[in-house]
N, C-alpha and C positions, 0 to 999 in steps of 0.2 A: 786749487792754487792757480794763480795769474801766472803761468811761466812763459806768457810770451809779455811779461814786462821786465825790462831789463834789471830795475830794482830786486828781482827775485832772485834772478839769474844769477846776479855776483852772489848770495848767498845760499846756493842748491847745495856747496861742499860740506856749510854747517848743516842744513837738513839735515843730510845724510848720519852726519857726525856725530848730532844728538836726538836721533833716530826719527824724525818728524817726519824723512824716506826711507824708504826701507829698497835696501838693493834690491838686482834681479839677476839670476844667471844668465848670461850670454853665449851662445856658441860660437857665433860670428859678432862682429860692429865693423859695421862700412866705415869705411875711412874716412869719408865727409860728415860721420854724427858729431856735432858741436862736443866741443868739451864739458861744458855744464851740461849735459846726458850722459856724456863718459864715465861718467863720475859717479853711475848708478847700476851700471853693467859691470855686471864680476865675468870676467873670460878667464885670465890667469886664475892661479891658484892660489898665488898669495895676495888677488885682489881685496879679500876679505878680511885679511890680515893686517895688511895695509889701514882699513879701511878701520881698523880695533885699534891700532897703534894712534891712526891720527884722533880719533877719539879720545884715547887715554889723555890725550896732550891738550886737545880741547876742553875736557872737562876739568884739570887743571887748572890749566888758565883761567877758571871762571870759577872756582871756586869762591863761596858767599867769604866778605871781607867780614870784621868785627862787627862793624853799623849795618850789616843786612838785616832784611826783612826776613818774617816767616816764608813769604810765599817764595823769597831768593832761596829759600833753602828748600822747599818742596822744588822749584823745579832744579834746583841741583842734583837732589835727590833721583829725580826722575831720567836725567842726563848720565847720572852713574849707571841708572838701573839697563840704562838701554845700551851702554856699552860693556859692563858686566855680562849680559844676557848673550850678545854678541860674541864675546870672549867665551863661551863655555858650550858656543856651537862651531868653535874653530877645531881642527884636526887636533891632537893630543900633544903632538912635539909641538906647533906653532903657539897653542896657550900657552904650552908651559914658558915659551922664550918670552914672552910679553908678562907672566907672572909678577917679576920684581915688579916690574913699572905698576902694574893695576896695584899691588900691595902698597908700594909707596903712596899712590894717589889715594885709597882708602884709609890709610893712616894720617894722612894729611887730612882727608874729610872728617875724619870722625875727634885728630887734635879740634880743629875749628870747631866743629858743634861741640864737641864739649866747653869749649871757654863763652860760645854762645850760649850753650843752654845754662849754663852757669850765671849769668847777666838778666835774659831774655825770655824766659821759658815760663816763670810768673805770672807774664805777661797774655801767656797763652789761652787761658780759660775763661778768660772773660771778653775774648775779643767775639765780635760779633759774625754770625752767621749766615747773612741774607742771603750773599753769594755763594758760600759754600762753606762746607766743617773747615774750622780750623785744628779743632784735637777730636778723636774720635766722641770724646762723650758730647761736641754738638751735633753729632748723626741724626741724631730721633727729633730732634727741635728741629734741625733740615728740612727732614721730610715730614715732619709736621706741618709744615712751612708749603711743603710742595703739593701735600691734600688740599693743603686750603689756597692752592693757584690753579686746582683743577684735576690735579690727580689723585682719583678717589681712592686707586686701591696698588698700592706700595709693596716691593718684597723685596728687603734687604738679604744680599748672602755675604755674612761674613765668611772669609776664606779662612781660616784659621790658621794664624803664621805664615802667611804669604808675603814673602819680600818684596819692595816692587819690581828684582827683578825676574822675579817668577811669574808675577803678576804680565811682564812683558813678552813672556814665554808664553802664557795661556792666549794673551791679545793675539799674537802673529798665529798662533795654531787656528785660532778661530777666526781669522781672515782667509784661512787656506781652507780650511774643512767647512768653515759656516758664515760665507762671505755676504750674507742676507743682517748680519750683526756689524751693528755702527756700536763705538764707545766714543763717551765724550772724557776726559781724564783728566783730572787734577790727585793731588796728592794732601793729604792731614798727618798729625802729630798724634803716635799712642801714647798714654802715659806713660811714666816711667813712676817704677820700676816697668819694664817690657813684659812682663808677665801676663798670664790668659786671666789670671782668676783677678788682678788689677784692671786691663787697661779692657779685656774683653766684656769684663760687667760696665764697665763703664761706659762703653760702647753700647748696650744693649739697654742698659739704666738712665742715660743721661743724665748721671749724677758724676760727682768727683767723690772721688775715694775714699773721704773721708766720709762722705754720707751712707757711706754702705759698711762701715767698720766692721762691721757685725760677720759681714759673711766673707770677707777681705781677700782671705783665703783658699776660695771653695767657689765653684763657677755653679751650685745647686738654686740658690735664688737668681738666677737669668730670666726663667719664666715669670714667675712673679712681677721682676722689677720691670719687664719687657712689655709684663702686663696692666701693671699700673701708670706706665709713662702717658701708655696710650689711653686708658681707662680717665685719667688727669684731663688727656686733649679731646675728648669729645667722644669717645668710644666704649662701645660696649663691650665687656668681656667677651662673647662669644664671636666678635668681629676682630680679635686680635688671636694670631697664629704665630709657635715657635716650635720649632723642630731643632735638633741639633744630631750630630756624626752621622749625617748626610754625605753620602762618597761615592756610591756605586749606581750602576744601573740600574740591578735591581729591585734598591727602592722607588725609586722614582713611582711607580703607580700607588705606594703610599698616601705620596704627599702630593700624587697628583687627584687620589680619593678627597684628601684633609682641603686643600683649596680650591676645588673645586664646588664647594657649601658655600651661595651666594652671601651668605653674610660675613664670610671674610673678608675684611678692607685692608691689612695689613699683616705680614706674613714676615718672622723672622728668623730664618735659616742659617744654621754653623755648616760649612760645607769644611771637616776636619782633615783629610788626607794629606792635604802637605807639614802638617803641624805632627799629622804619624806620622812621614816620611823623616821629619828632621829629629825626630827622639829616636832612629832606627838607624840614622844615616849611619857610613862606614866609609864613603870615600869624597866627604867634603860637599858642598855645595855644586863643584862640578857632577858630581854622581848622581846627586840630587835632581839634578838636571833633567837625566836620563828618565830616572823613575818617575818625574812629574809627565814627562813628555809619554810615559808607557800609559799613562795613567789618562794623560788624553785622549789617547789615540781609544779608550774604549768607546767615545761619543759619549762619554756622561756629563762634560761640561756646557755642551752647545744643546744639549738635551734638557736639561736643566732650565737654562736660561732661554731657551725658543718653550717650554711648557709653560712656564710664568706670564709670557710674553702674549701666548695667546689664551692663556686665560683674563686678557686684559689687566692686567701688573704692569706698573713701572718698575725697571730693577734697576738694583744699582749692588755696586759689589762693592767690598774694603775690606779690608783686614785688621786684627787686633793690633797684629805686631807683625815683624820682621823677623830675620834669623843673620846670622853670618859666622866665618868662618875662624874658629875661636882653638886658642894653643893653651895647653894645660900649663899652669902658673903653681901649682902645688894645692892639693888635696887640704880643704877644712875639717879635720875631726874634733867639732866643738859639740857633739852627741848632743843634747835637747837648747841647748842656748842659742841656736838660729833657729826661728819660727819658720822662714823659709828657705828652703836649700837649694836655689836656681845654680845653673852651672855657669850663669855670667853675674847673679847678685846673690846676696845673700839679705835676711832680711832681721831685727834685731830692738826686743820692747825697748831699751833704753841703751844711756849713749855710754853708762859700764860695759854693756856686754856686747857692743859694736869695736869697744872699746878692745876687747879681750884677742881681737886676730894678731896673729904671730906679726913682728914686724917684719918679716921677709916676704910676706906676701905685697903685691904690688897691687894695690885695691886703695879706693878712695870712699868716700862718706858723698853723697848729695840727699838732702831730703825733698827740696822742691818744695812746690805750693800745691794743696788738695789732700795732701797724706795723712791719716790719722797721725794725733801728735805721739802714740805708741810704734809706729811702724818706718824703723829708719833702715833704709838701705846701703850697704858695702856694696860697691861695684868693682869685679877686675876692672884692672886698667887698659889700656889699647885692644887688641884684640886677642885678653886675657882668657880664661876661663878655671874655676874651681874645680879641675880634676889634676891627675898626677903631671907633672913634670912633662913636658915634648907629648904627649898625648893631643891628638887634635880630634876635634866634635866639632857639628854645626850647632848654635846652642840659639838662647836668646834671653832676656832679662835686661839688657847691657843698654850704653847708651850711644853706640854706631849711627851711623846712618840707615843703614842696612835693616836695622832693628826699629829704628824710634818712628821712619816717616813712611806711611801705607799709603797702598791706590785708595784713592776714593773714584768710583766710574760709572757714568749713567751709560745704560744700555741700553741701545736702540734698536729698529730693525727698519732697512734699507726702502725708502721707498719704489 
């Protein structure tokens, strides 16, 4: 960045804000450092706090009107994600005093996308791809796209239920631990329903939902359809690669055996740990936190992504879906009449037996475009969830922000 032009300069506060800098501890600041540097140095203690609070407000302020774009709402998305992330690396009394306010602003983000995706969301699957995914199932047409500009051999890791802003938790860990890794980042739309076995084959299929009705339910044709996309774009079976509940260190000499056979060109990996983390969780997305950050520090994500890298792979990382922080709304005992029993949707052949939920439950109907015309979805409402009463889970299915829009991120390495 140009910062000795003064056009920058008046806006280094929103860098900061919407995370484009990232602070730095300070022990000392001379007293002649300009104020747009000040502004980047944490001395006090509630520098960082400060530094959450004016964020929450910024991001606010900017949230996508009714006539926004997709892309207004990816980088809003990404604006939350990076003051979320911030808020849940604050001291534990200083989050909690700034909670209301991030809840307010998350319930305002996810009223608006829903009366957007309610209008706009149709719209989504057919838009075009050159520059980058718009919904996860243009991924594989992407980098289809990106073979044939020169990069022969590709390896997608989905993250499996990666928020983006977990996703902004992994990026800053790997600027401190593996600062040889450049990311380029923009953000795409998973389908809704938010679910693995919808929006994750989808992702891997390049198909919409309805073209995969068959297995709708069940994430077991991934390989297959992972292998026909590419088998379709010019490839041979034995030059297409998928591996899935990739997590640990240990395997890694697996798949570093499986891709390292020159005739893989194309390699696609489920990297699962955060997606177990969030069916285990117990104390909210801030806990969550903790465990993903345990989970880096063993060197399995920068180990990962530096083996691909030097086996000559472009990578690029995304997620199926998202997760967030979800309050029980009362318990569904409708025994075999939902086909799927997500703890933020539920899912239902016909519109009798969508029809059938108790009226005190606080849950809405949207079907969308792409869906088999048997497969209608019930969603809690705000930031609902189908377990008992005051119960709270991180869950996902839902239609948040938090849940609907993923990293999409080319990964590079430092010249």
């Amino acid at each position: 960045m140009p910062f000795d032009h003064a056009d920058i300069r008046v806006i280094v506060d929103t860098l900061f804000l919407e995370g484009a800098l990232q602070p730095v501890n300070a022990r000392t600041v001379p007293a002649t450092l300009p104020d747009w540097i000040r502004l980047g140095a944490i001395q006090r203690p509630t520098s960082l706090r400060d530094l959450v609070e004016g964020g929450i407000r910024s991001v606010a302020a900017k949230l996508p009107a009714p006539e926004a774009t997709h892309r207004d709402w990816t980088d809003a998305a990404r604006r939350l994600a990076e003051t979320i992330y911030r808020l849940h690396e604050l001291p534990s009394e200083e989050a909690a005093a700034l909670r209301p306010a991030m809840r307010e602003l998350q319930l305002d983000g996810d009223t608006r996308l829903r009366e957007w995706v309610q209008k706009r969301y149709q719209d989504l699957p057919s838009l075009p791809v050159a520059k980058a995914p718009v919904m996860v199932h243009h991924i594989p047409r992407y980098l289809s796209m990106r073979r044939n500009a020169g990069e022969e051999k590709i390896a997608l890791l989905v993250f499996d239920g990666m928020a983006l802003d977990q996703w902004v938790q992994i990026r800053e860990y790997l600027s401190v631990r593996a600062p040889n890794i450049t990311t380029e980042e923009s953000g795409c739309f998973a389908w809704l329903p938010s679910l693995t076995s919808v929006s994750r084959q989808a992702l891997f299929s390049g198909l919409r939902p309805r073209e995969f009705q068959a297995s709708i339910e069940t994430t077991a044709q991934e390989p297959s359809l992972w292998n026909r996309f590419w088998t379709e774009n010019g490839l041979r079976p034995a030059e297409v690669l998928y591996r899935k509940a990739i997590k640990r260190t240990e395997q890694l000499p697996d798949l570093e055996a499986a891709i390292s056979s020159p005739s893989i060109k194309v390699a696609g990996i489920v990297v699962d740990m955060i997606d177990e983390l969030v069916h285990g969780a117990m104390l909210g997305k801030r806990g969550l936190s903790g465990q993903i950050r345990e989970w880096c520090e063993t060197g399995f994500v920068e180990k990962l992504m530096n083996l691909l890298i030097s086996r000559g792979f472009h990578v690029y990382v995304t997620a199926d879906h998202g997760n967030v922080d979800a309050d029980g709304i009362g318990r569904l005992n409708q025994g075999v009449i939902s086909e799927v029993k997500g703890e933020r949707v539920r899912t239902y052949r016909n519109e009798t037996l969508a029809g059938s939920v108790p009226a005190d439950i606080d849950a809405f109907a949207f079907g969308g475009p792409g869906l088999p015309p048997d497969f209608l979805p019930l969603y809690a409402s705000g930031r609902g969830a189908f377990v008992p009463n005051g119960q709270q889970v991180v869950a996902h299915g839902g239609m948040s922000v938090e849940e609907l829009i993923v990293a999409f991120v080319k990964i590079g390495i430092r010249k």
